[in-house]
Backbone as JSON Lines, residues from 0, in Angstrom:
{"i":0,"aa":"X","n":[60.17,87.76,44.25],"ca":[60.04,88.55,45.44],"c":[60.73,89.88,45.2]}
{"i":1,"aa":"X","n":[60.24,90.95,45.12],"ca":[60.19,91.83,45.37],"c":[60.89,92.69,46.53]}
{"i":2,"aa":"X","n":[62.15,93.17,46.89],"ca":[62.16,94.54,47.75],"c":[62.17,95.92,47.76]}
{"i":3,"aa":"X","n":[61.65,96.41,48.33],"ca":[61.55,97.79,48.34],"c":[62.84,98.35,49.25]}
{"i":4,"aa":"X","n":[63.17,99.82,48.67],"ca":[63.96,100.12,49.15],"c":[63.78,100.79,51.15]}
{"i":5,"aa":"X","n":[62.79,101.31,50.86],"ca":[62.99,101.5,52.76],"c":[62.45,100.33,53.06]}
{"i":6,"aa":"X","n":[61.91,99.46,52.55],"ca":[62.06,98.32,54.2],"c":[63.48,97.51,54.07]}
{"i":7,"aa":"X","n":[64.56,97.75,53.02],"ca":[65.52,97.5,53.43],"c":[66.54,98.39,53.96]}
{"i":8,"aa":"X","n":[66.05,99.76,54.11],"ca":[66.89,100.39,55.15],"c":[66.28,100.33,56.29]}
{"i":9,"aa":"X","n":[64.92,99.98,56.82],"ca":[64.16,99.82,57.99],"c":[65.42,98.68,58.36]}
{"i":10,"aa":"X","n":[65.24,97.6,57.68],"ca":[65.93,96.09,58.08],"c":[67.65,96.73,58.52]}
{"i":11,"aa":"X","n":[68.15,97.23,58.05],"ca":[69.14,97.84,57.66],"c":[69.76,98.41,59.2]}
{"i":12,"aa":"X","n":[69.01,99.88,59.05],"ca":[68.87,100.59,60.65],"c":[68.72,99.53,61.96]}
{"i":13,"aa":"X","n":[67.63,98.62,61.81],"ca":[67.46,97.89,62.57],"c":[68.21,97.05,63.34]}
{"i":14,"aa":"X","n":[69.22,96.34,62.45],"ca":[70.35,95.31,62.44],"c":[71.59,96.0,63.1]}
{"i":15,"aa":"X","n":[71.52,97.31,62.61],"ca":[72.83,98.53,63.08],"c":[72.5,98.36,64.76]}
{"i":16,"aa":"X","n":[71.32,98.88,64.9],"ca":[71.15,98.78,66.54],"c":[71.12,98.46,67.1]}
{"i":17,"aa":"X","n":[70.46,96.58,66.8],"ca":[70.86,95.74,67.73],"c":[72.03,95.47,67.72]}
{"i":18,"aa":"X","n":[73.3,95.34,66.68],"ca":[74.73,95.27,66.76],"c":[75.39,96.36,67.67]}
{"i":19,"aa":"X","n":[74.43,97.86,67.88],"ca":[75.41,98.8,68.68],"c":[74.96,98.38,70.04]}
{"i":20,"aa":"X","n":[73.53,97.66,70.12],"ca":[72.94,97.75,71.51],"c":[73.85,96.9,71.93]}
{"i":21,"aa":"X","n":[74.46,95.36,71.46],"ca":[75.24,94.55,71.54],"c":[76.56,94.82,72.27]}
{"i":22,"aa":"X","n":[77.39,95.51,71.25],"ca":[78.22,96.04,71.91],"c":[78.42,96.8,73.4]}
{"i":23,"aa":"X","n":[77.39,97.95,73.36],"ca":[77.45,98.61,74.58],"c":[77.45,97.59,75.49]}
{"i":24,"aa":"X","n":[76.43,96.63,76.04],"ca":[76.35,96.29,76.83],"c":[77.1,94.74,76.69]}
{"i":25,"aa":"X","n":[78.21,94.55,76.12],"ca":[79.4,93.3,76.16],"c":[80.44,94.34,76.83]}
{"i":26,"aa":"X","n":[80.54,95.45,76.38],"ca":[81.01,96.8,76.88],"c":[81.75,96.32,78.45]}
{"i":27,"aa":"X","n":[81.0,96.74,78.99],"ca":[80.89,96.46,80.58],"c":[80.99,94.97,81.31]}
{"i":28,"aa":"X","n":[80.94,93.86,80.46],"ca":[81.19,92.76,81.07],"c":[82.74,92.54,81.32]}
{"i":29,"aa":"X","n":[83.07,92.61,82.12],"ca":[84.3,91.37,82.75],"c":[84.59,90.28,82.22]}
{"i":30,"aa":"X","n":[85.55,90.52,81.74],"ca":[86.44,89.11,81.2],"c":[87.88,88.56,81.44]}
{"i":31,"aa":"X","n":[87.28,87.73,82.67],"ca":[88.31,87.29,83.71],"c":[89.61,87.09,83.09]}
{"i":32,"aa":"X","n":[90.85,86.93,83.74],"ca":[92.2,86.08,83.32],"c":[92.71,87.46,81.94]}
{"i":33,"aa":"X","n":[92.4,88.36,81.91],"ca":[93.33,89.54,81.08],"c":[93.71,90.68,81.44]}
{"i":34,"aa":"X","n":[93.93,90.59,82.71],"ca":[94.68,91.7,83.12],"c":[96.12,91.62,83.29]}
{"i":35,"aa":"X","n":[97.0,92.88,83.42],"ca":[98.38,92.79,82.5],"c":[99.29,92.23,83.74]}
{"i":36,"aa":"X","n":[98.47,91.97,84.81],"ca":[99.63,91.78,86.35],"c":[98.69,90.59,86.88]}
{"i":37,"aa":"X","n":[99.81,89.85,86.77],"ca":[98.75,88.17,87.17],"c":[99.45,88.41,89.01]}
{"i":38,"aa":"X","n":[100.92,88.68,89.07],"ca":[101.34,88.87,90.6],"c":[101.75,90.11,91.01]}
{"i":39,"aa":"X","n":[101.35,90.89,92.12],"ca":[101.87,91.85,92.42],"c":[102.59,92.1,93.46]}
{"i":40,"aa":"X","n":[103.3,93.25,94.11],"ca":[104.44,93.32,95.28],"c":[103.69,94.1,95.82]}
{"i":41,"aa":"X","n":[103.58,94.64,96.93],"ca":[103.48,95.35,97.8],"c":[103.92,96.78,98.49]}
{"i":42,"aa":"X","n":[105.31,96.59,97.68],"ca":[106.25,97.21,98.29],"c":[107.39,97.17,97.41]}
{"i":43,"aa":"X","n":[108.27,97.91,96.98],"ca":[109.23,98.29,96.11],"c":[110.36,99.23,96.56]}
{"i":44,"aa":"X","n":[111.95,98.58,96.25],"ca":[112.92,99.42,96.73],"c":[113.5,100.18,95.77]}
{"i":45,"aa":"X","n":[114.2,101.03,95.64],"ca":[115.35,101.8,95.03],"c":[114.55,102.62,94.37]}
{"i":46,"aa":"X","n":[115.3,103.19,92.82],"ca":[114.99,104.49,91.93],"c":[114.0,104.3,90.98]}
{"i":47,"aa":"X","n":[113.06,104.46,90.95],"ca":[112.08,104.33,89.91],"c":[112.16,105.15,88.65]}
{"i":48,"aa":"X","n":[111.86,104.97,87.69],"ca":[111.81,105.64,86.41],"c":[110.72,105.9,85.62]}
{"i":49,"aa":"X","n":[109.46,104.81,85.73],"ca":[108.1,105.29,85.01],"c":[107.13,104.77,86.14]}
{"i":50,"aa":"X","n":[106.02,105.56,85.59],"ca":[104.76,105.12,86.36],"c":[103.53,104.94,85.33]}
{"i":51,"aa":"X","n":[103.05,104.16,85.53],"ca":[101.71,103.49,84.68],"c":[100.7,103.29,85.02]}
{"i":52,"aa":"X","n":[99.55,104.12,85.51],"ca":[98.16,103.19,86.25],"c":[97.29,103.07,85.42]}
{"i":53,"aa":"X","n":[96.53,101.87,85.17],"ca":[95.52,101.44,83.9],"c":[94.4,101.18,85.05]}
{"i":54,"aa":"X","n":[93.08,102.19,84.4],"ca":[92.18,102.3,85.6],"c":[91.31,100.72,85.33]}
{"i":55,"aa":"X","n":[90.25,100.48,86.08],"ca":[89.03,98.9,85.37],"c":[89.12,99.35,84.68]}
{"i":56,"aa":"X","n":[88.65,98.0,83.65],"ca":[88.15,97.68,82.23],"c":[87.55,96.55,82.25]}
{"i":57,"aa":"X","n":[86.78,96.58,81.41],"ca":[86.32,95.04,80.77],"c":[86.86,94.28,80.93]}
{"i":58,"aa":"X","n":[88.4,94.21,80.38],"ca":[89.42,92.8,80.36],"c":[89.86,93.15,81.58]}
{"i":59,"aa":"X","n":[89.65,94.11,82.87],"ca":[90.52,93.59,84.29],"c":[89.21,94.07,85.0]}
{"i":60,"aa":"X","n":[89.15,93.74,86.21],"ca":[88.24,94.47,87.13],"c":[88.88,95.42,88.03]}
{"i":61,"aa":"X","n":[90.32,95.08,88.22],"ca":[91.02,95.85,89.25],"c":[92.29,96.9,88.82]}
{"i":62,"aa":"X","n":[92.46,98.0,89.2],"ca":[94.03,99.26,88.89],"c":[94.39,98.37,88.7]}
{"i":63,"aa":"X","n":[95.46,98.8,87.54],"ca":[96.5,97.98,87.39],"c":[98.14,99.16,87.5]}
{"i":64,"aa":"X","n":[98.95,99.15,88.22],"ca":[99.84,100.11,88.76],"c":[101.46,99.32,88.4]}
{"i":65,"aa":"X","n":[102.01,99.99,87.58],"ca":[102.96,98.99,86.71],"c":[104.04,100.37,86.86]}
{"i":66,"aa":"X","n":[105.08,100.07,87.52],"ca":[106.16,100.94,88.1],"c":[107.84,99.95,86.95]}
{"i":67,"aa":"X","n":[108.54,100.99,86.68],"ca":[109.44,100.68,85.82],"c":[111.16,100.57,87.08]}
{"i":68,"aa":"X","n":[111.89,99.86,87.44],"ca":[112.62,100.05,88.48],"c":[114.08,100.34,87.11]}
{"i":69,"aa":"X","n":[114.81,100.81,88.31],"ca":[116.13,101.1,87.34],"c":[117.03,99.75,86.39]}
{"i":70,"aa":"X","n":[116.76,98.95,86.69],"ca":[116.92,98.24,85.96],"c":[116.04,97.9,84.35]}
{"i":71,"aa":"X","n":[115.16,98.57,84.57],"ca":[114.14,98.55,83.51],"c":[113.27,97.08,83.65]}
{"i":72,"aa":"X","n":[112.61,96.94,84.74],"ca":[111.97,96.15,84.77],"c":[110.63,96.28,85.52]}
{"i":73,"aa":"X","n":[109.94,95.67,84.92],"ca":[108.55,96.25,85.1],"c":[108.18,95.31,86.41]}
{"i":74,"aa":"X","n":[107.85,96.31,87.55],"ca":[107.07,95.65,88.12],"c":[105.55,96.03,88.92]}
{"i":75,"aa":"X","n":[105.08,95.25,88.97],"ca":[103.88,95.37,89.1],"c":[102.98,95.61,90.49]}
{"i":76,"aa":"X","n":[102.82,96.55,91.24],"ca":[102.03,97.17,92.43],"c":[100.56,96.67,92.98]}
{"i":77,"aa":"X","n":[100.49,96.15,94.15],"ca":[99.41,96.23,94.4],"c":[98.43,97.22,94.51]}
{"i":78,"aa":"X","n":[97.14,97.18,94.34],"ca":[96.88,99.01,94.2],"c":[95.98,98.72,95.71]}
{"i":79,"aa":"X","n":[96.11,98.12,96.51],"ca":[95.17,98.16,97.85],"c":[96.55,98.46,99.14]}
{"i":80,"aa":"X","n":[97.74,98.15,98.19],"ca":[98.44,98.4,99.58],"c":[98.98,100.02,99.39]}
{"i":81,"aa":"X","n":[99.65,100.3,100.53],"ca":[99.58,101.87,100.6],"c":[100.75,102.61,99.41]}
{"i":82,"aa":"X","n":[101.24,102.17,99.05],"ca":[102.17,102.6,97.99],"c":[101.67,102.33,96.92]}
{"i":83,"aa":"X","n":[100.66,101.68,96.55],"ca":[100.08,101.48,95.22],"c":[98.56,102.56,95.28]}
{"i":84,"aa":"X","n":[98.2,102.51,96.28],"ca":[97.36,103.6,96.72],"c":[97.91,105.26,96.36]}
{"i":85,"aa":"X","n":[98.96,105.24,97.06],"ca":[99.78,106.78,97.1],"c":[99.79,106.87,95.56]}
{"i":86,"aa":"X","n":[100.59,106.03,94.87],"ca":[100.58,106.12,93.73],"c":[99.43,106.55,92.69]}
{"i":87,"aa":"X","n":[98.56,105.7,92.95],"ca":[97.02,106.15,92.12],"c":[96.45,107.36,92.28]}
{"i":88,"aa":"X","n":[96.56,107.5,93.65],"ca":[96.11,109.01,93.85],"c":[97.25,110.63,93.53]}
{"i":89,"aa":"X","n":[98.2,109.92,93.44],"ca":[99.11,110.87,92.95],"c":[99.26,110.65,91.13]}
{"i":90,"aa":"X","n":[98.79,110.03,90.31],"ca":[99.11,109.52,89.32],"c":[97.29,110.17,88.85]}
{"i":91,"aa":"X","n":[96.57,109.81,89.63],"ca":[95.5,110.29,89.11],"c":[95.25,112.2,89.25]}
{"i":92,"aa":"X","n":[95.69,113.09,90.47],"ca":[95.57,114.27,90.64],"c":[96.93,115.06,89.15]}
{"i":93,"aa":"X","n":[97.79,114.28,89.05],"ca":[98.96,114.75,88.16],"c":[97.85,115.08,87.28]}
{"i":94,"aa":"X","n":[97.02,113.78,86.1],"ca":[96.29,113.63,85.25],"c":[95.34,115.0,85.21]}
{"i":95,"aa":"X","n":[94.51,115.09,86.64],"ca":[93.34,116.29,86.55],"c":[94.23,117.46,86.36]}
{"i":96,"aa":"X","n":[95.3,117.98,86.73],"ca":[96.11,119.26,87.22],"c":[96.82,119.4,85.91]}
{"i":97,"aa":"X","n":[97.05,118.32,84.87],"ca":[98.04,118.29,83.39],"c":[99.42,118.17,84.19]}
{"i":98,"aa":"X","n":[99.68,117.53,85.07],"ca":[101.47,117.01,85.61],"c":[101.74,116.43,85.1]}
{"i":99,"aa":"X","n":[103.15,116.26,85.08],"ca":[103.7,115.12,84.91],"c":[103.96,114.08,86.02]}
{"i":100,"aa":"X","n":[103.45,112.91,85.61],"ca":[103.37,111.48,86.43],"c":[105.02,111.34,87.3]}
{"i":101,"aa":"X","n":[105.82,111.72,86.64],"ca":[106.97,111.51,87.1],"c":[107.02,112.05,87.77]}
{"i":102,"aa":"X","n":[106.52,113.15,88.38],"ca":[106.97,113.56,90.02],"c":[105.98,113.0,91.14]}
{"i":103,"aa":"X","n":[105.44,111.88,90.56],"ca":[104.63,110.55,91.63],"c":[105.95,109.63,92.67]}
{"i":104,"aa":"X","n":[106.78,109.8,91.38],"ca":[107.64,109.01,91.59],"c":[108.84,109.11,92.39]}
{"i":105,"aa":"X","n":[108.58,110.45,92.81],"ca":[109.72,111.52,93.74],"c":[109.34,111.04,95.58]}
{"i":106,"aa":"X","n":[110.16,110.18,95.8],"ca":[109.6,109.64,97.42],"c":[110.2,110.61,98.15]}
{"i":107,"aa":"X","n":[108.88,110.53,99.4],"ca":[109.16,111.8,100.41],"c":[109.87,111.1,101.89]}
{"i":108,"aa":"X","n":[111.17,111.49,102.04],"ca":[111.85,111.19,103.13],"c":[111.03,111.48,104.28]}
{"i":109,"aa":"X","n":[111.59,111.43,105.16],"ca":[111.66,111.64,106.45],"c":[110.13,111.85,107.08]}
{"i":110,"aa":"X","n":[109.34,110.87,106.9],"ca":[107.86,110.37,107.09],"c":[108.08,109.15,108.61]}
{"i":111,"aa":"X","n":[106.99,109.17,109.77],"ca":[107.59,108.11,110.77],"c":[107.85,108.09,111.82]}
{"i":112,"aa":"X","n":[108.33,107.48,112.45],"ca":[109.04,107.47,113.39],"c":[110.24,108.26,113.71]}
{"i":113,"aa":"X","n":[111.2,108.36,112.61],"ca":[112.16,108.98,112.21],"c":[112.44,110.41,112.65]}
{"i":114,"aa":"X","n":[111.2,110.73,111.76],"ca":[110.85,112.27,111.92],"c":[110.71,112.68,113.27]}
{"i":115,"aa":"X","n":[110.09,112.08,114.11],"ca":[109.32,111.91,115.57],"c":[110.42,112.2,116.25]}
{"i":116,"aa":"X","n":[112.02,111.65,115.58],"ca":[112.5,111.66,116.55],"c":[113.38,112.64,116.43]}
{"i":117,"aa":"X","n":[112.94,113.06,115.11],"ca":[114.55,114.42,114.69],"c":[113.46,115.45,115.19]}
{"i":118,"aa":"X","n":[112.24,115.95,115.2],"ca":[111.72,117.07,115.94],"c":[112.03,117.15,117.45]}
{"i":119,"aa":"X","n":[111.54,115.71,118.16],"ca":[111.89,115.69,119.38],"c":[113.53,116.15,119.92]}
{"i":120,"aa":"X","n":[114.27,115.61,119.15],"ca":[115.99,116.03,119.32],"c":[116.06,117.64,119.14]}
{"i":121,"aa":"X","n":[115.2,118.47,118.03],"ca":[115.56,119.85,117.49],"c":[114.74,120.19,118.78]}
{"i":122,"aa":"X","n":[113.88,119.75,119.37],"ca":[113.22,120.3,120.71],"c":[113.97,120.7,121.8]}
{"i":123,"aa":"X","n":[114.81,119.12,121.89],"ca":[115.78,119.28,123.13],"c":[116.52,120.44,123.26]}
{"i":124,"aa":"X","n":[117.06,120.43,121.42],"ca":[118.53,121.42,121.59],"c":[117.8,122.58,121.79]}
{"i":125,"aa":"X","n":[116.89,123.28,121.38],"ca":[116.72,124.34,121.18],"c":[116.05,124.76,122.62]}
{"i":126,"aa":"X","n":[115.76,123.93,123.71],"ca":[115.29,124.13,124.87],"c":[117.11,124.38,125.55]}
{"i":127,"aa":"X","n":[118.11,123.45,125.59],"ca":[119.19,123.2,126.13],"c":[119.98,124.82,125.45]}
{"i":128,"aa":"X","n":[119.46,125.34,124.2],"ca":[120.17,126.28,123.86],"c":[119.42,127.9,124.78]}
{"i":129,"aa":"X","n":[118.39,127.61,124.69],"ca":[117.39,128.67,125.41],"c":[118.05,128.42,126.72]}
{"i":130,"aa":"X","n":[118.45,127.24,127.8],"ca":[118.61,127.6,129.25],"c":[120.09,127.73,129.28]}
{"i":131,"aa":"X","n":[120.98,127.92,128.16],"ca":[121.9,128.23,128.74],"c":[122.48,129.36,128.02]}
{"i":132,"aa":"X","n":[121.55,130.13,127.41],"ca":[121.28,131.68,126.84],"c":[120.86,132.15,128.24]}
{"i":133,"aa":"X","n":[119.9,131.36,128.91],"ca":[119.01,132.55,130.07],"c":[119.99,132.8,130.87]}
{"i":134,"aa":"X","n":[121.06,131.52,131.66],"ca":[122.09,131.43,132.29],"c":[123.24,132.5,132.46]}
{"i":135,"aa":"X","n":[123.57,132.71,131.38],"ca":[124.33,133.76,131.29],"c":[124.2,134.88,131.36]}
């Protein structure tokens, strides 16, 4: 038997493509049980030090939002609750703009109720300071 050389690069080419067509489309399948956060928190206290968001993939279907606490311990964010949210979207605009991630990590005080109530108080005084400016 006899081969010729292009029908063994026909065979050749051929084999390449169905191996790339292969790939692409294993590509995109989901493959449950490998994503890097089997439990996540919700909610996180004190000084943070890194921020990590790993967008889907193949091996996860869901963000994966992996926050470093001062102790150096990794923990792991839900990305549906609102701090894992804030995070992604601040972690993702850093990325488009060339920031650095670390000022994701910079929490903004006085958000709330709180606030509600230190405007309302700077209201009072500054009304109580106005009627007893007019007074005089």
């Amino acid at each position: 038997m006899q081969l010729h050389l292009q029908s063994v690069c026909q065979l050749a080419l051929l084999g390449l493509c169905c191996v790339l067509i292969t790939v692409r489309e294993s590509d995109g399948t989901f493959v449950p049980g490998r994503c890097l956060c089997h439990e996540t928190v919700s909610r996180i206290r004190g000084p943070l030090k890194e921020l990590t968001v790993y967008p889907k993939s193949p091996t996860c279907n869901t963000v994966t939002v992996i926050v470093t606490n001062s102790n150096n311990e990794l923990v792991c964010l839900n990305p549906e609750a609102p701090l894992g949210k804030r995070f992604i979207h601040c972690w993702n605009r850093a990325h488009k703009l060339g920031r650095d991630e670390k000022l994701c990590l910079k929490r903004r005080r006085g958000k709330g109720k709180g606030r509600k109530r230190l405007r309302s108080r700077q209201r009072s005084q500054d009304l109580n300071t106005r009627a007893s400016s007019s007074s005089s």
